[in-house]
N, C-alpha and C positions, 0 to 999 in steps of 0.2 A: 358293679352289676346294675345299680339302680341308674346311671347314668344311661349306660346300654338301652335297656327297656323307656328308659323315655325316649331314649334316641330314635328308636325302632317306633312308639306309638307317633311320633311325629311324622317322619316317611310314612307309616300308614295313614295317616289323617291326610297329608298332600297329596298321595296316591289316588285316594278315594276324592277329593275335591278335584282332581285330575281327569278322573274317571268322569266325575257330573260335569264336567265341563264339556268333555267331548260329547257327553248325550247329549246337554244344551244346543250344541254346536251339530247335531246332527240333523243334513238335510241333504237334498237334494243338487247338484254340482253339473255344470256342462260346462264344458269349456272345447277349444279348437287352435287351429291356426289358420292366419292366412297367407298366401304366397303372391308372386306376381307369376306370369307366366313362363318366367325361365326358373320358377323354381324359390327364388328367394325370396327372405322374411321377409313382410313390409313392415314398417312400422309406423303409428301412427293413425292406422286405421281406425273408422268410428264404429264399433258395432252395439246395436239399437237391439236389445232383447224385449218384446211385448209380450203378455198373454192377458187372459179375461177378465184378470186384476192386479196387473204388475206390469210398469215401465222402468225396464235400468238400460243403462249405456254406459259402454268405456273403450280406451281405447286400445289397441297393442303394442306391445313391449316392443325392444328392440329387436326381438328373435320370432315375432309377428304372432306371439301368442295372447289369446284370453280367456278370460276366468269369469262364470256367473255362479253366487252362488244367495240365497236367502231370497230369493224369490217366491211367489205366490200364482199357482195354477198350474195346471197339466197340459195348455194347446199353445205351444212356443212358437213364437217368428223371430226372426234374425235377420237383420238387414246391416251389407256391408259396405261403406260408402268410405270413399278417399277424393281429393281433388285431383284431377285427372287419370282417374279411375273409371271405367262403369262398375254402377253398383249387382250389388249381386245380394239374392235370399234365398232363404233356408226355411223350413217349417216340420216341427216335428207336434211328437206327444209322449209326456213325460210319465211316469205308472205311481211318482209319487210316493216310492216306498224306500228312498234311501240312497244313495251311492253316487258315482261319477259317471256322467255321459259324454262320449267324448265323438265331437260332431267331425264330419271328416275335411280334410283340407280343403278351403276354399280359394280359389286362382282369381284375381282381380285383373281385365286385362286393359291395357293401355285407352283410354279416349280422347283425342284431343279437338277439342272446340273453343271459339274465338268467342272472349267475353268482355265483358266490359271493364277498364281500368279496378281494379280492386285494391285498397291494402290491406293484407295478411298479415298478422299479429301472431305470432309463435313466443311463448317466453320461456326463455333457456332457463334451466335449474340453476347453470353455473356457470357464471364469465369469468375469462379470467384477462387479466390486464395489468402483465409486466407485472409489478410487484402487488397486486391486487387480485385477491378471489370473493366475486360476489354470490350469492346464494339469493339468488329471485324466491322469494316464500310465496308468490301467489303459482308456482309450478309444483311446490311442494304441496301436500294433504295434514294440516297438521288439526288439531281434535279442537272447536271451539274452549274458549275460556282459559287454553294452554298457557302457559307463562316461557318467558323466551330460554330459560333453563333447559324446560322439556324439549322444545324445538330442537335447541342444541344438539341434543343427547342423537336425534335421529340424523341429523344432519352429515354427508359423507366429510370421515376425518376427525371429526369432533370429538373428544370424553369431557364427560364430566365424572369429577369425582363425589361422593357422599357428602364430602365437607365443600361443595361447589367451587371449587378448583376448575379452570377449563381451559384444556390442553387441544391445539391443533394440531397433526401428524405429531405429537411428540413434543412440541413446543410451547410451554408457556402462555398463557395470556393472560395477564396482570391489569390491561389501561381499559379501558372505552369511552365511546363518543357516541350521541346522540347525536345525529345531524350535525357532525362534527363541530360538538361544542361538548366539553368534559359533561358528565353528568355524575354528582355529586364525588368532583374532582377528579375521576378518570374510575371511581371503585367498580371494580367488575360484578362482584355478588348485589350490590345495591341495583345494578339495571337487569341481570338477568333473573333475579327472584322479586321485579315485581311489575317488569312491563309484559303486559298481554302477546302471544303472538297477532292476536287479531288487528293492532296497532302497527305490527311492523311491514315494511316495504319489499327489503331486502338487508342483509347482512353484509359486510365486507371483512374481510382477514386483509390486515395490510402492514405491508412490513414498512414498518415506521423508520425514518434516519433522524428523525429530533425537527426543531421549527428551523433553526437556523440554515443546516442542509435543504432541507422542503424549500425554503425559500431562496437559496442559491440555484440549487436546479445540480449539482456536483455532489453526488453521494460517496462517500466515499467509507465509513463509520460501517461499525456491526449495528444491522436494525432488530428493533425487538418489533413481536410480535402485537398489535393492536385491533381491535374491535368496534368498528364504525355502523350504528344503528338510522338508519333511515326509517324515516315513519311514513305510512300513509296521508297524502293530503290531506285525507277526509277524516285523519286524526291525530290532526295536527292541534284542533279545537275540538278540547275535550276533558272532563272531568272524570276523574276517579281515584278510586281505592278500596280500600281492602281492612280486614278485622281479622282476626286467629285467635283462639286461645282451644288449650288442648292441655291434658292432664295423666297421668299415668302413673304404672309400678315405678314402686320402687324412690317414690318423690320425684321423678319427673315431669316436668313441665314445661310448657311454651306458649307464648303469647307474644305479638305484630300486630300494625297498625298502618297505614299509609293514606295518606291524601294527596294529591295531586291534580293541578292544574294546569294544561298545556292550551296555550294561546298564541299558534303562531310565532315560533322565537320566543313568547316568553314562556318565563315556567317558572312554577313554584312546589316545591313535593315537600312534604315532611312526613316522616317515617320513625320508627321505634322497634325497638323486639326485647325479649328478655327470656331468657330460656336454659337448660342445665342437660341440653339432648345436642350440640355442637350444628343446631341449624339457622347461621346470623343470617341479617342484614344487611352486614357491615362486613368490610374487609379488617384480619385486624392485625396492626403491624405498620408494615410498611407504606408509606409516602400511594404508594401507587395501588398499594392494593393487592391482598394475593400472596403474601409473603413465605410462603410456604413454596419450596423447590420439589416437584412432584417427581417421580421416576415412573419409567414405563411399566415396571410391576405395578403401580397404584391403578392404572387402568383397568375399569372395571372391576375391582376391589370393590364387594358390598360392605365388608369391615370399614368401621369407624376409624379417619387415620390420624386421629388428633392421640396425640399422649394424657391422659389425665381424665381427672373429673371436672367441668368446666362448668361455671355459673355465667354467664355473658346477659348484658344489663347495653344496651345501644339505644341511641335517639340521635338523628341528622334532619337537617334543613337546608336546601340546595334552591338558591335561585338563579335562573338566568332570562337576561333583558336587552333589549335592542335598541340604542337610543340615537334615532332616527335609520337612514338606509346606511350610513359605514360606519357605527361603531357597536358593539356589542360589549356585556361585561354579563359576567357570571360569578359566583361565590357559594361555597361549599360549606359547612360547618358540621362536623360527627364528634360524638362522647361514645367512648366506649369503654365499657367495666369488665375486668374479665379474673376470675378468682378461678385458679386452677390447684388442683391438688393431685401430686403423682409420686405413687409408691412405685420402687423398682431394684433391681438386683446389676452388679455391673463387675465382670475381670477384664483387669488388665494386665499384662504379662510384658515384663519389659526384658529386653535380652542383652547382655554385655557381654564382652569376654570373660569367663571365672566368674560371673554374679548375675542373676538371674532372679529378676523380681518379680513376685504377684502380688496385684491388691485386688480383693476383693472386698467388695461395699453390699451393706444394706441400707436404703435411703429413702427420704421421704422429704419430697420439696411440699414446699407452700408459695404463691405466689397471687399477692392482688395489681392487678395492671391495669392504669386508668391513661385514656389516651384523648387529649382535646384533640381538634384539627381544623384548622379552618384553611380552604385553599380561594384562590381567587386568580382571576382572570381578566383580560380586558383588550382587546381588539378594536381598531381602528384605521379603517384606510380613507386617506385623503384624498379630495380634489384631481392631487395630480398623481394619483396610481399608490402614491407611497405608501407604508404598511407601518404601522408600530404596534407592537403585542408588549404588554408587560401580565407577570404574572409573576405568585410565588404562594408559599405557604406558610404558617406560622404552626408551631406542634408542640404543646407540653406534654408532656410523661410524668407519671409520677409512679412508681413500681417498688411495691415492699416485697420485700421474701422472708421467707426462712424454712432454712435447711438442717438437717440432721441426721448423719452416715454412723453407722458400726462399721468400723473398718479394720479389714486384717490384713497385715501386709508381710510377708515371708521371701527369707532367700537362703541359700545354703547352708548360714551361721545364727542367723535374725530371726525372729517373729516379733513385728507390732502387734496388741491388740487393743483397740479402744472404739473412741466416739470421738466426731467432729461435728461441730454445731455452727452452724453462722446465720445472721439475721442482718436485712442489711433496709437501709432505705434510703432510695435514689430518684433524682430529680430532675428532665431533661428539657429546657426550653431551647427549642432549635426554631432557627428562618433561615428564609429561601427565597433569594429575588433574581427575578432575572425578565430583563428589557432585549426585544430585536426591533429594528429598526433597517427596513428595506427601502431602499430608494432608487425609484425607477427613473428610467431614463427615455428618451425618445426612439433612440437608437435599440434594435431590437437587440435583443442578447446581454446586452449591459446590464450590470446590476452592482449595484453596493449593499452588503448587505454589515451592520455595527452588532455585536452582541456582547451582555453586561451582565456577570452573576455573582453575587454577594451571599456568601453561605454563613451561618453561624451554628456552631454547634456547639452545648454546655452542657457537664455534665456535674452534678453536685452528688455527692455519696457519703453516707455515713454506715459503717460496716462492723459488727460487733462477732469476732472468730475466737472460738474457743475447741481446745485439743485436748484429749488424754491419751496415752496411752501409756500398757505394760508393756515393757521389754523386755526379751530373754532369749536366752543364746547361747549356743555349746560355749566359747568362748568369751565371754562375759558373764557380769555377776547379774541378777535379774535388776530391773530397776522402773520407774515410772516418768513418763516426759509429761509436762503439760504445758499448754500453751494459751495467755485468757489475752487480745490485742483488741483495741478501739481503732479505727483505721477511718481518719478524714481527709475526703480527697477531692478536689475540683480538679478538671481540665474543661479548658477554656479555647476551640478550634474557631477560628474566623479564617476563610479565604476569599479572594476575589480576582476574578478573572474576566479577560476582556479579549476582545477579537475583534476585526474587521476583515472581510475579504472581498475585493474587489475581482468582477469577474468583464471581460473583456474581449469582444467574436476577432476573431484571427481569421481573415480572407472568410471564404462561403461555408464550411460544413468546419470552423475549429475555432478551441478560444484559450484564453489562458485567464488561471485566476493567481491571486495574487495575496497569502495572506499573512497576519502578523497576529499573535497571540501571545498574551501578559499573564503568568497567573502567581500566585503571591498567597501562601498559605502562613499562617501563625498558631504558634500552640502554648500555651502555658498551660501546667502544672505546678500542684503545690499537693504534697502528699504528707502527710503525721502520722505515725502511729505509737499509740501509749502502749502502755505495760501494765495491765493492769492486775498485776500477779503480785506485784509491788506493795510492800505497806502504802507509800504512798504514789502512786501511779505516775510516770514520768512518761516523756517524749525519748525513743530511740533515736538515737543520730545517725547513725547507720543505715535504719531504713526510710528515713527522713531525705523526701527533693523536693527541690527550688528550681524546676528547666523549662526552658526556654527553646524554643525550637520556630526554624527559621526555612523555609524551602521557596523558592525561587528558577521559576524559569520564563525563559522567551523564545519563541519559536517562529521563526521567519521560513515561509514556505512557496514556491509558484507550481502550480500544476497545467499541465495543458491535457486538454479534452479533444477529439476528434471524431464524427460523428459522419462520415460522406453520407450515410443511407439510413434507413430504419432498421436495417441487418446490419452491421456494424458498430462498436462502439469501444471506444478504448481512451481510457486517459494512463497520464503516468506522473509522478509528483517528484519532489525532493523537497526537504526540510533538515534545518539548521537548528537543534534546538542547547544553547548551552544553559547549564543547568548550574543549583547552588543551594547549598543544605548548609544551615549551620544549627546547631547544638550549645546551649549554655547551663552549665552548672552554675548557680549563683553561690551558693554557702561555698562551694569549690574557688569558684571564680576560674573553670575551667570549660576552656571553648574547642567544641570539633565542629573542623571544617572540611567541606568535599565541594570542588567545581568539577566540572564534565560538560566536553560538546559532544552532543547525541547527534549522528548525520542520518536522515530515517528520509530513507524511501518510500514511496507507497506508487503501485501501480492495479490499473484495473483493465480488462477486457470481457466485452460481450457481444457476443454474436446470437443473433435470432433468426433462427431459421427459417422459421413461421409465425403466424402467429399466436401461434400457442406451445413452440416450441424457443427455447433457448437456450444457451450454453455463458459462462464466466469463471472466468478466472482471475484471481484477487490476490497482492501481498500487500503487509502495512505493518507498522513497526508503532508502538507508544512506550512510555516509562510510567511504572507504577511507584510509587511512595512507598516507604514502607510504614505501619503502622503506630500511633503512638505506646503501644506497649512492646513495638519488637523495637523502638530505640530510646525510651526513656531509660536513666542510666538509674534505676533503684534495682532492690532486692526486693522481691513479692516474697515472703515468705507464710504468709497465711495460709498455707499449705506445708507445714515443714515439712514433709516428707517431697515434695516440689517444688522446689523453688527456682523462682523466674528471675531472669535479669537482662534487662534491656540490653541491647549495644549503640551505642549514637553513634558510632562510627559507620553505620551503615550505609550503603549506599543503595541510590532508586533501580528499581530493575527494568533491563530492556528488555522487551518483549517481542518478538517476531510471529507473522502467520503469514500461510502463504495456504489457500484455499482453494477448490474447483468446485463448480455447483452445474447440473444439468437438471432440467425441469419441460417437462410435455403436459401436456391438456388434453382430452378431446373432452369440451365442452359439452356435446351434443349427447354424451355416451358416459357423462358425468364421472370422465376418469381423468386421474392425476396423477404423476409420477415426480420424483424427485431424490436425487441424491448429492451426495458433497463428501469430500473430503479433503483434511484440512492436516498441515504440521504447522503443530509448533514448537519454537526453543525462544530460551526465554537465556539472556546475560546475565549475570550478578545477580542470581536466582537469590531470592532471601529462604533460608532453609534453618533450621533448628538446629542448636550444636548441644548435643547432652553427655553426662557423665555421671557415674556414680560414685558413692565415695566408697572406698575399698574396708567389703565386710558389713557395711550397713547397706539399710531399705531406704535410704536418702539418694535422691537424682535431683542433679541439679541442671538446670536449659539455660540457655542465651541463644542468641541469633546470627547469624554471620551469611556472607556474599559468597555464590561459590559459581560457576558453569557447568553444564553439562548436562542437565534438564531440558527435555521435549518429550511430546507426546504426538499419537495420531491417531486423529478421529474421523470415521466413518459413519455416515449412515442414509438410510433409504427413507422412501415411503411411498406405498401403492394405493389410492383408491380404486374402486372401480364395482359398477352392478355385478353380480355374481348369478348364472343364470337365467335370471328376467330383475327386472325393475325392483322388485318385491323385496331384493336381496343384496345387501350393500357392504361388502368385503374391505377391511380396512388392514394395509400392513405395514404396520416400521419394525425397524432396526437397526443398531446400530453397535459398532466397535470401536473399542477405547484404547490404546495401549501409554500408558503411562511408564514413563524414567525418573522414580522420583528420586531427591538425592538427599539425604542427612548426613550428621557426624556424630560418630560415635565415640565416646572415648576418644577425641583428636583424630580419629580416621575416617574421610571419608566412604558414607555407605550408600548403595543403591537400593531400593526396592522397586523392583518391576511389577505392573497391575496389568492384568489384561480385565476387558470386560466388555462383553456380551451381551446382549439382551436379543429378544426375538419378540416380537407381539403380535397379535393376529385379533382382530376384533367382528364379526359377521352380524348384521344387524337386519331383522326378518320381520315384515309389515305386510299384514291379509288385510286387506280389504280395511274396513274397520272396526275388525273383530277382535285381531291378537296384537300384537308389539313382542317383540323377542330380541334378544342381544344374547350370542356367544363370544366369550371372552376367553384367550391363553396367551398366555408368557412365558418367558424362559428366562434366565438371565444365569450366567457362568463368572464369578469370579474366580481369576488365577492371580493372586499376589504372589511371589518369590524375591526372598532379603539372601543379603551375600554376609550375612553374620551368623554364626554357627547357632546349635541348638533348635532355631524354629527357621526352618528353610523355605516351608510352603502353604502357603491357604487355597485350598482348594474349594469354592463354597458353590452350591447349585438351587437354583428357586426356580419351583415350578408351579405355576398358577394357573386355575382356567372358574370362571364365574359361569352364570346363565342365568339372566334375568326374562322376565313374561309374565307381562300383562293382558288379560284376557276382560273382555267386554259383552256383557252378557245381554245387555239391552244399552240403550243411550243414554240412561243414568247410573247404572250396577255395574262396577267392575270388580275385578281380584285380579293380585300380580303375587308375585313370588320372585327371590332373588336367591340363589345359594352361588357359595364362590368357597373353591377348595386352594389350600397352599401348602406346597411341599418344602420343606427346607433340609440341607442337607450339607455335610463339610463346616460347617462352623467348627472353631477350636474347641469350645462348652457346647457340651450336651443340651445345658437348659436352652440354647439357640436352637437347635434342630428340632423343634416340634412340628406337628402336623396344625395344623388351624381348618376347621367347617366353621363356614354363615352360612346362618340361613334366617330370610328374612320376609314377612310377609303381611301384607296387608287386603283391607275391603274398602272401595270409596263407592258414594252413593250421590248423585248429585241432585240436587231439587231446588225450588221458588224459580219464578220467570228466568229465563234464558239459563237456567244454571248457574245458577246466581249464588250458590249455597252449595258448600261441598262436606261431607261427613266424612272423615274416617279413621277406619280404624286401623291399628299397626303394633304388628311385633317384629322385635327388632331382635338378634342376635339369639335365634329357639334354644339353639344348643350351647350358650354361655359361653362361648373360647375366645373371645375380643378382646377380653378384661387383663388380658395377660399379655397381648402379642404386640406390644410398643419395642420390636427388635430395632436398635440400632448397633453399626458396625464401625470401626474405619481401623486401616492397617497401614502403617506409614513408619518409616524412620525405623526405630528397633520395636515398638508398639504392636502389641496386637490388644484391642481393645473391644469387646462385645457384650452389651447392657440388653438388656427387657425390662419398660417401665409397664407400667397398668394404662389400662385404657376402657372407656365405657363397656359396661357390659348388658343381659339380658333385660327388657322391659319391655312393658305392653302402654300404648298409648288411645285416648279418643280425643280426636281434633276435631276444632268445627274452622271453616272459614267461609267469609260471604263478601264478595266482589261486587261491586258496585261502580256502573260508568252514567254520563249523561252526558249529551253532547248542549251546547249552549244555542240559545233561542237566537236563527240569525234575523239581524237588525233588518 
């Protein structure tokens, strides 16, 4: 009850702050339309509103409407002017007491007159260009002192999420550039939480194919998504940075720092943060940045979506330099500390013929993660056009844990019950090199282009696992298992791979290219595990390897391109690639071997309609590796109730896709459309083979080759204004159907997944009063297995947010976020709860230009975040669904103060 009434005094408190806002907000309103004389909207039109102490002007929307409102006086004029228009006026008198005047349509009619040569400067909101969408920001309104995060947030297509994640239509963006040159090595969060919009030019989304294709001119590869930042000339030479520190309930804290100097191509930034409220500087994870795979539910999610309690400790230094007119080098360097701590709850339910297991866990990880990274870069074109790039990165890891689960695991006959404990610490120095080298020719079309990547990957672990558990059982006597193992383990991955392709014009509009690719991977392991249960602790030889692993391939390929028109385009390829794995047990002295010639097609076609319309169609075939734990030949048993075992006889999987993509623009009316849909089936599917032993909670895995795996993916996305300009409608979707395949007990088994999502995002901008975003999703999963007992998941997530910020003068603001989420159909009840945020803050800005920003924040009013780290997944005979913890309620007061200076010119 006492939760209730707080709940209940909160809505009143935002009510009533709701209420003063709109009194604030209370004034006087005129607004119209104008037409042409057959009736329709114009747009674009200038209208000039004056009285006896107020000049405003704006223009009209696409549907020829305007809006005056926060003006000063009672004796209104209106003047309406277009180019080749005559102008037309209006004059009234306002009473000054409140409401909306609504002036009556005005008819602009045709003038035409002979003038002198002019150019006319229009800047589109949004170009778009083939595999490129630019975002002009001097069309858009965005709020002095904004940082290029915010911008995002408004921009058609765009989310960001809480933990600055930023997804376009649905898709990822993990890399960017700065005047396409990495900026602090391509991390995403490092450029959009700390460059100004006021610095930038424009934006581009561009679908990247990698350097080596870029510089062939023949795409042919799946592109990811990428983020190219252009700056303003006129701040291109410029100083700045920035200060934070900020304190709150609960021991919260946060503090940033940043300096920066931009010179023209060069640049120098160094940055820091340190915080325990999950809002970095730093990307943290992966190579690229972003490492986190978001799903369309997290859209507009005001919940915190990190799992844990997180301490993050970051510092980077990023330089880049131009040395002379063709060569450039750049170099990245970031540290980041990251101690996370997360309690959580997890069933898993495994299904067999006659034997049906659950384990459920109570668990509590620990986890300190420290991540060097230095990346670097270097570009140079010669004399004679030629191009060489090398780049790479160098990465230590160094990551301790520890873990400790209650775990109770039951079947028909069985109950385990005990504890599992493990504490481990691991050590990972990896590099990354890779050289291209283009060599151009006189002859137009010609190109050679050489590329060289040398990977090394190490991993060192020391891992200390200990077990209890009571056993008891209708048919058995009770008894106790325990289990105490030291476990040291190195694997040791070097590959290196090479390419050249030579590309070659065939008569006027075709060409062929020509390529040959080397690649050569190695793996050593060496695995030990003691016994430390032992009087005196001994090495297992059984679970003791010595392997060696050996993969090899060469791929010989010619593709030919034809191109007669700008509407037209199609190439189609073929590729030879035989293949060679080998495996060695040394203590064994036992070797497996696998050759294979993979014959892989790849063809492509596109047609453009226009220019902002196009159509393609794409198939393309690769082999994946399989992993070194689904073929190293040990027994993992540090799970005894789990136990893993490699298969080296495995072989690489062929992969097939075969794709359609259609994509429209209208530019002018900042609408965008897109859709694709794609199968795939995949050969020598690598799949799980599990079984249990008969009467026990023991399952034992390995891995094996099978066919008959594909899926089909669909989905959209719609931008487009909604109403007038004011109002920015964003929609994806998309459908999944997966054929997954396991073995159960030596039989093969199917699990079918369908899955849905729907998302709808509407984003609403007055003037420069309000900011608003309504957010809903949907998402439907149907999994269904052909093994008896658990036949169907039916699970349903329903989400809709609404965030709004409101501006009460030109330093006073208040926003407000609340976001509700329905869950429903989970196997475990503890899955299906209900979740409210709601989240709210005051900022206040002050010292010269805004220079200084206050504020204050509460984050999660109603405390239900701390709980709702749901994950799921259902595969094989598995159904498996956890809730870890995740941040919860606190109040915070930040201060930050921004500082630029541009440099004294010579």
């Amino acid at each position: 009850m006492e939760f209730s009434w707080y709940k209940i005094g909160v809505v009143v408190v935002v009510f009533a702050c709701q209420v003063l806002l709109n009194s604030a907000f209370a004034q006087e309103i005129v607004y119209g339309k104008v037409l042409d004389t057959a009736g329709n909207p114009l747009k674009s039109v200038s209208v000039r509103l004056t009285s006896e102490s107020d000049t405003l002007s704006q223009m009209t929307d696409f549907l020829g409407n305007f809006r005056f409102s926060a003006f000063k006086g009672k004796n209104l004029s209106l003047l309406y002017t277009m180019l080749g228009y005559k102008s037309e006026s209006r004059s009234m008198l306002v009473l000054g007491v409140g409401g909306e005047l609504e002036i009556p349509a005005v008819r602009l009619e045709p003038y035409a007159v002979e003038i002198a040569d002019v150019n006319i400067l229009k800047v589109l909101p949004i170009v778009v260009n083939g595999d490129t969408v630019q975002f002009n920001f001097n069309a858009f309104d965005f709020r002095k002192n904004s940082l290029l995060e915010d911008a995002l947030k408004s921009l058609p297509g765009f989310q960001v999420g809480r933990d600055g994640s930023v997804t376009y239509n649905g898709r990822s963006i993990k890399r960017v550039k700065v005047d396409n040159k990495d900026f602090f090595g391509g991390d995403l969060l490092t450029a959009t939480r700390n460059l100004p919009v006021d610095f930038i030019k424009n934006v581009q989304v561009i679908d990247f194919y990698g350097d080596k294709e870029e510089a062939l001119g023949v795409k042919q590869s799946d592109p990811e998504k990428i983020i190219n930042i252009s700056l303003k000339d006129d701040h291109k030479k410029i100083y700045f940075g920035q200060v934070t520190g900020g304190g709150g309930t609960n021991s919260r804290y946060l503090g940033s720092f940043g300096a920066n100097k931009f010179d023209d191509g060069r640049e120098i930034s160094i940055l820091g943060s340190f915080n325990n409220t999950n809002t970095n500087l730093f990307s943290f994870g992966s190579p690229e940045g972003g490492d986190r795979n978001r799903s369309s539910m997290d859209i507009g999610d005001y919940a915190d979506p990190i799992d844990g309690l997180n301490e993050v400790s970051s510092a980077g230094i990023n330089v880049s330099d131009k040395w002379g007119e063709r060569t450039s080098f750049n170099a990245a360097y970031s540290f980041v500390r990251q101690k996370n701590e997360t309690d959580g709850f997890s069933k898993l339910t495994s299904t067999y013929v006659g034997n049906k297991i659950e384990r459920e866990e109570v668990y509590k990880m620990n986890n300190i993660d420290q991540n060097h990274k230095l990346k670097f870069g270097f570009d140079s074109k010669f004399n004679n056009a030629d191009v060489l790039q090398i780049k790479g990165d160098l990465i230590f890891n160094r990551l301790n844990s520890f873990n400790k689960k209650s775990t109770r695991l039951t079947n028909y006959e069985k109950k385990n019950e005990g504890v599992y404990r493990d504490s481990s610490n691991q050590i990972s120095p990896n590099g990354n090199l890779e050289a291209i080298y283009s060599k151009s020719f006189n002859k137009v079309g010609r190109k050679l282009v050489a590329n060289f990547i040398l990977n090394s990957n190490n991993v060192e672990k020391r891992e200390s696992v200990f077990e209890q558990y009571a056993e008891s059982g209708m048919a058995t006597k009770d008894g106790e298992f325990r289990q105490d193992q030291y476990i040291k383990q190195n694997n040791y991955t070097n590959s290196t791979r090479a390419s050249v392709s030579y590309v070659e014009p065939f008569f006027e509009h075709s060409l062929f290219e020509f390529s040959y690719e080397f690649d050569v991977t190695r793996i050593e392991a060496i695995r030990l595990v003691e016994n430390r249960l032992a009087p005196v602790p001994y090495y297992i030889d059984s679970l003791t390897v010595d392997y060696d692993y050996f993969f090899k391939n060469n791929k010989t390929g010619v593709t030919y391109q034809y191109e007669p028109n700008k509407k037209f385009k199609m190439h189609a390829g073929f590729a030879v690639q035989p293949l060679y794995m080998e495996g060695r047990v040394t203590k064994d002295n036992v070797v497996y071997k696998y050759e294979n010639i993979n014959l892989m097609p790849t063809a492509k076609v596109t047609y453009r309609f226009s220019k902002e319309m196009d159509w393609q169609m794409d198939y393309k075939g690769k082999n994946n590796q399989p992993s070194f734990n689904q073929i190293a030949p040990v027994v993992d048993n540090t799970n005894s109730r789990n136990i893993i075992t490699g298969n080296p006889e495995l072989k690489a999987e062929n992969a097939h896709r075969i794709g359609t993509t259609l994509r429209k623009s209208f530019s002018s009316r900042m609408q965008y459309f897109e859709t694709n849909f794609a199968y795939n089936f995949i050969l020598n599917k690598i799949v799980i083979d599990k079984h249990s032993k008969e009467g026990s909670t023991v399952q034992e895995m390995t891995f094996r080759n099978t066919s008959g795996y594909y899926d089909y993916r669909w989905y959209y996305m719609f931008n487009t204004p909604f109403i007038n300009d004011d109002f920015q409608l964003d929609l994806t979707g998309n459908t999944d159907y997966y054929n997954n395949l396991s073995f159960i007990d030596e039989k093969k088994r199917t699990t079918k997944q369908l899955v849905m999502t729907q998302s709808m995002q509407l984003k609403y901008q007055w003037n420069d009063y309000v900011e608003s975003v309504l957010n809903a999703n949907y998402m439907w999963n149907n999994t269904r297995y052909d093994i008896p007992f658990r036949t169907k998941i039916n699970v349903e997530t329903m989400f809709w947010g609404l965030g709004a910020r409101g501006y009460l003068n030109d330093n006073l603001s208040v926003g407000l976020e609340m976001s509700q989420r329905y869950n429903n159909g989970y196997a475990n009840t503890f899955m299906n709860e209900n979740q409210t945020i709601m989240n709210g803050f005051i900022e206040l800005t002050f010292l010269r230009n805004k220079s200084a920003l206050l504020r204050l924040q509460g984050y999660d009013l109603f405390d239900q975040n701390k709980t709702m780290g749901i994950v799921s997944e259902y595969i094989g005979n598995d159904v498996y669904e956890a809730k870890n913890s995740r941040l919860g309620r606190y109040f915070m007061l930040s201060l930050n103060v921004r500082l630029q200076k541009f440099p004294k010119k010579q």
